[in-house]
VOGU-3710 file (C-alpha; in Angstrom, 3 decimals, decimal comma):
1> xxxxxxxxxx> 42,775/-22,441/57,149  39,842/-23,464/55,098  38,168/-20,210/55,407  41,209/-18,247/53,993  41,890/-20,194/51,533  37,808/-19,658/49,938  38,858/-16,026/50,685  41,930/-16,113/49,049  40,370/-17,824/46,283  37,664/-15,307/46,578
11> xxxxxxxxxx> 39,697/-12,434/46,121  41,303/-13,730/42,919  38,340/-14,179/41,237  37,096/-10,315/41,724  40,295/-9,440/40,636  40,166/-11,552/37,435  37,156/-10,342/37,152  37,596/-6,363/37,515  41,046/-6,830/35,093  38,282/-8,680/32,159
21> xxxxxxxxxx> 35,807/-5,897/33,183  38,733/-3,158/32,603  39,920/-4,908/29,311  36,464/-5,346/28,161  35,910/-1,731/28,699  39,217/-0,094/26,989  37,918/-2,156/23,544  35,269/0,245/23,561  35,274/3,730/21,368  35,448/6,533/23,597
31> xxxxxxxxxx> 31,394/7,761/23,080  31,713/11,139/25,939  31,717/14,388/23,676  31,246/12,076/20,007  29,215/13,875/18,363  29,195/12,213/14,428  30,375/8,354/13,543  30,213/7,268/10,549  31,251/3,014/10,623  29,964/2,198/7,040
41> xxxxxxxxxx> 29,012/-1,038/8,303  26,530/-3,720/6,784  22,985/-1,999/8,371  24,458/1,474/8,491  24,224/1,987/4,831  21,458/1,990/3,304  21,136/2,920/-1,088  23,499/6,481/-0,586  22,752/7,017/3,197  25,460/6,487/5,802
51> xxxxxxxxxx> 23,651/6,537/9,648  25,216/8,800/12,215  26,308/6,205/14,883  25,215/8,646/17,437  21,558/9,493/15,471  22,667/13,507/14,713  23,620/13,960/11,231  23,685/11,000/8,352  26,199/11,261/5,777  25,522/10,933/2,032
61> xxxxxxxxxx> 27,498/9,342/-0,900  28,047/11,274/-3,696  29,202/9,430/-6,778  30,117/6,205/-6,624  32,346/4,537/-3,609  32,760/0,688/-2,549  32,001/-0,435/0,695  34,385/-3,158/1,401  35,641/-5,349/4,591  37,666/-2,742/7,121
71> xxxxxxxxxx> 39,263/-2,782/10,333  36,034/-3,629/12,271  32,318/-4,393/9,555  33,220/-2,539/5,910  35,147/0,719/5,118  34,944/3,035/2,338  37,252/2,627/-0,290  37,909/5,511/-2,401  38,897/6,024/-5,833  41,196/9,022/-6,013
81> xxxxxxxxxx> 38,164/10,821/-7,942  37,057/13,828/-6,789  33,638/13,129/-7,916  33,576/10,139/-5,256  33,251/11,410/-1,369  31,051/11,360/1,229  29,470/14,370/2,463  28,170/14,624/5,837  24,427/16,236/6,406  23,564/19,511/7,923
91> xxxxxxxxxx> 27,208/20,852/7,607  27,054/24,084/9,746  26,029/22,244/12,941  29,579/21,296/12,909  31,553/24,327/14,634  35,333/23,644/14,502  36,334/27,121/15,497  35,651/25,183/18,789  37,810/22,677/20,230  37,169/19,302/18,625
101> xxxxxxxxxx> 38,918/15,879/17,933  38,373/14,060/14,386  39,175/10,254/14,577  39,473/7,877/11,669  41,238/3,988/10,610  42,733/4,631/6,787  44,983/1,995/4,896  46,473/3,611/1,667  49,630/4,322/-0,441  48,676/7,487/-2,070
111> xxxxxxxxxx> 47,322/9,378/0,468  44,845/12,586/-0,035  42,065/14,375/2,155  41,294/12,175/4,623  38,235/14,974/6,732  37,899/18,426/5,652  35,486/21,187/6,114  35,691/23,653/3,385  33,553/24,320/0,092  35,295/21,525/-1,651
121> xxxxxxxxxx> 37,046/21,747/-5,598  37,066/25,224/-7,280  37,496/27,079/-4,309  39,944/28,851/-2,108  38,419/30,193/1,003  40,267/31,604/4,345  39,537/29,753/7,193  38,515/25,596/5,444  40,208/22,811/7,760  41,561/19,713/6,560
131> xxxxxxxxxx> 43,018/16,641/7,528  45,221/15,264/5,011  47,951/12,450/4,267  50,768/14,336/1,966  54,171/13,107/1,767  53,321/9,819/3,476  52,473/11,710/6,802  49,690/13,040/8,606  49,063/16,862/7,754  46,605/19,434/8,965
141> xxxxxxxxxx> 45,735/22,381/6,988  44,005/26,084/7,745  42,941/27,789/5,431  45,057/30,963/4,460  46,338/30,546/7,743  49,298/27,803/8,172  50,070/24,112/7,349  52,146/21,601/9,034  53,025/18,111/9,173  53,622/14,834/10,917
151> xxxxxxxxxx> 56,126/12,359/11,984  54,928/9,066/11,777  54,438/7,069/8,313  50,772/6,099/7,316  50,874/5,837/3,614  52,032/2,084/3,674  49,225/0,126/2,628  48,728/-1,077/6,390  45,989/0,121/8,384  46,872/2,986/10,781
161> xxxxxxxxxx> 44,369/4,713/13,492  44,981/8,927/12,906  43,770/11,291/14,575  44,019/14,945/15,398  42,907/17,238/18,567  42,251/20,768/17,842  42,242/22,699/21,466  41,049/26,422/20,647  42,988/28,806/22,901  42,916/32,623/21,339
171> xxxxxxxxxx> 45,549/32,185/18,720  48,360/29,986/19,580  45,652/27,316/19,270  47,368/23,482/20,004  47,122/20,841/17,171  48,229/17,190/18,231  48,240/14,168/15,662  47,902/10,667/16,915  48,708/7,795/14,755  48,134/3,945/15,886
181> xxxxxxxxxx> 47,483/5,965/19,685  50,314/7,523/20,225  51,636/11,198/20,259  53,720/11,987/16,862  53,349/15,596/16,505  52,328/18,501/18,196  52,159/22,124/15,930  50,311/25,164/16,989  48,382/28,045/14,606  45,352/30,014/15,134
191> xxxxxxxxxx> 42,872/27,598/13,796  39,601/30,184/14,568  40,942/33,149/12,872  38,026/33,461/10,167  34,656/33,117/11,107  32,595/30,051/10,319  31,233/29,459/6,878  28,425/28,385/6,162  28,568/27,610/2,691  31,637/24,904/3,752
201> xxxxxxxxxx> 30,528/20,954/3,755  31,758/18,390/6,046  33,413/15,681/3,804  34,658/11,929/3,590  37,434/11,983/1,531  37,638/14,937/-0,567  38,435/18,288/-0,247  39,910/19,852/-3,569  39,831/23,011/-2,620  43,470/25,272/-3,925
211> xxxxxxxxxx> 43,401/23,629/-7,481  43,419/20,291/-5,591  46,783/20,935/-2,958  44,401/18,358/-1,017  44,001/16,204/-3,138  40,928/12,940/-2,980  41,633/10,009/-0,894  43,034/7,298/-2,654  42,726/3,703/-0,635  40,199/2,984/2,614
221> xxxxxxxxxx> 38,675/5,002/5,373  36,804/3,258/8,368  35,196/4,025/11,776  35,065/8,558/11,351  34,187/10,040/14,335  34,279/13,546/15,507  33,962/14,871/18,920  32,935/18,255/20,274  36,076/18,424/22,612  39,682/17,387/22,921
231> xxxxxxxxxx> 40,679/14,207/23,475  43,255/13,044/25,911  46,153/10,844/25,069  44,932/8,068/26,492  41,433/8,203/25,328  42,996/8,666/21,375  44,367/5,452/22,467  41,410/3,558/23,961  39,978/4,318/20,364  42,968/2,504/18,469
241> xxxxxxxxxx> 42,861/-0,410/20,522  38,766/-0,631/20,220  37,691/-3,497/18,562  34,054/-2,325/18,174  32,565/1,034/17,313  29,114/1,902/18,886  28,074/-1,680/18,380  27,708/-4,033/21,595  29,453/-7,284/20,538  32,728/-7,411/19,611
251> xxxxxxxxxx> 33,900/-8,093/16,245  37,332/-9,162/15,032  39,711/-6,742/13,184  40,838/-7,819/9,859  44,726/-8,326/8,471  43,295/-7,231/5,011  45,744/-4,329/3,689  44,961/-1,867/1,036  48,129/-2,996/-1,157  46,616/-6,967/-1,134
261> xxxxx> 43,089/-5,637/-1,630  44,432/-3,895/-5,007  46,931/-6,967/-6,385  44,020/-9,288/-5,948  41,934/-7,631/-8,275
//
């Protein structure tokens, strides 16, 4: 009786064990196929340099932005300026006439480009891709090609995780938004119909391009990461619920919304 009862006891330990194992593992960002992340934390910025989480491509500030306290370390906060932004380096490594996934925390009221790829303000090229917040909802743009939108509020001065998956198929080419980690809209359009430009910049908040139809980002942007593949469902979840990016300890998310940030100045 003795003996069952330390194996009983045993086996209820491993099993608390593999469900804090499991648990510790879903807080983590989903790393297979990331291929840019940006966190804008305290060590990752350095004068106008933003390090690449995953050592490919820094990002660069142009203008002036604030870094202040986000939904894990510091976020961007950005003015509404089109002058402010932050422009990723070596641009045409970044192919999104491939499949890809873009990932991002924002907190704002006003909305504007929250990722884009194009050749920013003053232009109007065919093919640019942008991920915007019009209307209070997610929308995706391409370029001469189509526009759609979301379900799901975001501009409420609350943080919300977004993000979209972009699965390249020929033409009828499946676009998904996920907001807080959950499905809200599915839309299709041929996403590759022009051929990459190279002239296009990745970019932070800004695009501008169409006389400004997508327009800056007005409120905070946190933990950017873009992928070289789809992402499922679940893993667009596992990123929501993380409560660390690419760092190793844990750190608590803040309460801090962008409306309280801007009455207590």
């Amino acid at each position: 009786m003795q003996r069952s009862a330390c194996s009983a006891f045993a086996s209820a330990v491993a099993v608390v064990c593999l469900m804090a194992f499991a648990a510790g593992a879903s807080a983590q960002l989903v790393e297979d196929g990331l291929i840019g992340y940006w966190s804008f934390d305290p060590g990752k910025v350095s004068g106008k340099t933003i390090k690449d989480g995953t050592g490919n491509n820094d990002a660069q500030i142009v203008g002036a932005v604030a870094l202040v306290g986000g939904i894990i370390g510091d976020a961007v906060e950005f003015d509404g300026n089109e002058a402010n932004f932050v422009s990723v380096d070596n641009p045409a490594s970044f192919d999104f006439n491939l499949s890809f996934s873009w990932s991002a925390w924002i907190n704002t009221v006003a909305g504007g480009t929250v990722i884009a790829k194009s050749e920013g303000p003053g232009t109007d090229g065919q093919g640019p891709k942008t991920l915007f917040v019009s209307g209070g909802v997610l929308t995706w743009d391409t370029g001469w090609i189509d526009q759609f939108g979301g379900i799901a509020a975001v501009a409420d001065g609350e943080w919300h995780h977004v993000g979209v998956t972009v699965e390249i198929v020929d033409g009828d080419d499946p676009i998904q938004f996920y907001v807080d980690g959950e499905l809200d809209q599915l839309g299709h359009m041929n996403v590759d119909e022009f051929p990459p430009n190279d002239a296009e910049l990745v970019m932070i908040g800004l695009d501008g391009r169409a006389d400004l139809e997508f327009p800056p980002f007005t409120g905070l942007i946190d933990e950017v990461g873009i992928y070289d593949r789809v992402l499922t469902e679940d893993e667009m979840a596992q990123n929501a619920a993380a409560t660390t990016g690419l760092a190793v300890e844990a750190r608590g998310k803040t309460t801090t919304t962008w409306a309280s940030l801007k009455s207590g100045r």
